[in-house]
N, C-alpha and C positions, 0 to 999 in steps of 0.2 A: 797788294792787289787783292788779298784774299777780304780783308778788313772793308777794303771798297763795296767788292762785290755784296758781305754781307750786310752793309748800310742799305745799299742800293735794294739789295733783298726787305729790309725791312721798310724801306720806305715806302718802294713799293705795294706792299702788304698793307700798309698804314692808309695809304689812298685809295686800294679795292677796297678796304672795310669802310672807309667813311661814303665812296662813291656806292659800296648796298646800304650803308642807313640812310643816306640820301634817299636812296630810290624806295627803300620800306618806309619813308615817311611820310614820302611824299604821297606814297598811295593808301597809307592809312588818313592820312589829313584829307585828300579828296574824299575817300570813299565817306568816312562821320560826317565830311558836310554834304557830300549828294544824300545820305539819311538825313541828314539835320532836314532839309531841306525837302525831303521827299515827305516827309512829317508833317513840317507843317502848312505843304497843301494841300494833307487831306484831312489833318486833322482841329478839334475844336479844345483838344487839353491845351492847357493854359498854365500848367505842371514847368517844373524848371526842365529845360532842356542842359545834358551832361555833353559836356566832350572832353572825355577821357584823353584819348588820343594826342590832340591840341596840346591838354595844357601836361601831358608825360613829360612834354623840353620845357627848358625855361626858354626867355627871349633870346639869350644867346647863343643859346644853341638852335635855337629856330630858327632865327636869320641866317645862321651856318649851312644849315642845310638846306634852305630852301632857297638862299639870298637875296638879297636885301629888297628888292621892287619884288619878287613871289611871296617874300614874307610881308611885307605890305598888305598887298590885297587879300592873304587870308588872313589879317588883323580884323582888317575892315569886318571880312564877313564875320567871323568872330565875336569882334567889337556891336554888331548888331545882334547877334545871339545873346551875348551877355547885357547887353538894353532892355530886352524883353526880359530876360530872368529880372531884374533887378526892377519891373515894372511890376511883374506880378509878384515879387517877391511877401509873404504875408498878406498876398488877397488872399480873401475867399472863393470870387465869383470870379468870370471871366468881366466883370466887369464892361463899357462901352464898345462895341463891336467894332468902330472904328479905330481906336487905340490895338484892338490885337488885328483887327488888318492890315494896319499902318505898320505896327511892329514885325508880324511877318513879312509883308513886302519888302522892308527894307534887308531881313535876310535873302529871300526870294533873288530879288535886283543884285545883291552884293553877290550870291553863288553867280548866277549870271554874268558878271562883271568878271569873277573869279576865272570862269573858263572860258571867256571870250578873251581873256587878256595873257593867260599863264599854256603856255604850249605843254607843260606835260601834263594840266588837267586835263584838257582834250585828247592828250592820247591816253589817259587812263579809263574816260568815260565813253563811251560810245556813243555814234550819232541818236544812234535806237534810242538808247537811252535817252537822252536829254532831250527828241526828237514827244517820248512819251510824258516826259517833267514838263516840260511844254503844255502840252495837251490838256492834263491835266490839271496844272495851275489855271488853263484857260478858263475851265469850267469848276475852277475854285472859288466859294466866297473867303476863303481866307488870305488871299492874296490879289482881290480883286483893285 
């Protein structure tokens, strides 16, 4: 009985620790892409954009934690951050205004997609919040 107890002891132990790295990564992964993304509506660098955060897990542990259709959609958004680096990768200039509009919106859209679709972005980010992301992109040329 007592051998039970202590599995039962650590198994449980095993599940609070992976159900808080779940939740800490989950709100580190939102919060670098509400930055990523807060970025680049207002700004006109053309610089590689980092996410630390992101790429901390490999794949399989990122779909562990986040699973499988929540790690999906921040592939996506992801997958459009690293387009843009890999566009301007060895420019000099910002080169055609529509190529970094284009490249931005399609991160823009994918955050959008992100927390329209994934219930604990929206509970990590606040209305206010994405209420003013909004706003802002409106009267963005970067994301026009």
């Amino acid at each position: 009985m007592a051998i039970l107890r202590r599995d039962f002891s650590a198994l449980w132990g095993n599940i609070r620790t992976h159900k808080t790295k779940q939740a800490d990564f989950k709100k580190k992964v939102i919060d670098e892409a509400l930055g990523i993304t807060n970025h680049i509506v207002i700004s006109t660098d053309s610089s590689r954009i980092l996410y630390p955060d992101w790429s901390s897990e490999s794949k399989e542990s990122r779909m562990d934690l986040l699973g499988v259709n929540d790690y999906e959609l921040c592939k996506q958004f992801y997958d459009a951050v690293e387009a843009r680096n890999r566009y301007y990768l060895g420019k000099q200039s910002l080169g055609p205004w529509e190529d970094f509009e284009k490249l931005n919106r399609a991160i823009y859209d994918n955050f959008l997609k992100l927390y329209d679709e994934v219930s604990w972005a929206r509970e990590l980010i606040s209305e206010a919040t994405m209420n003013s992301l909004r706003s802002t992109a409106k009267g963005s040329a970067c994301v026009s």
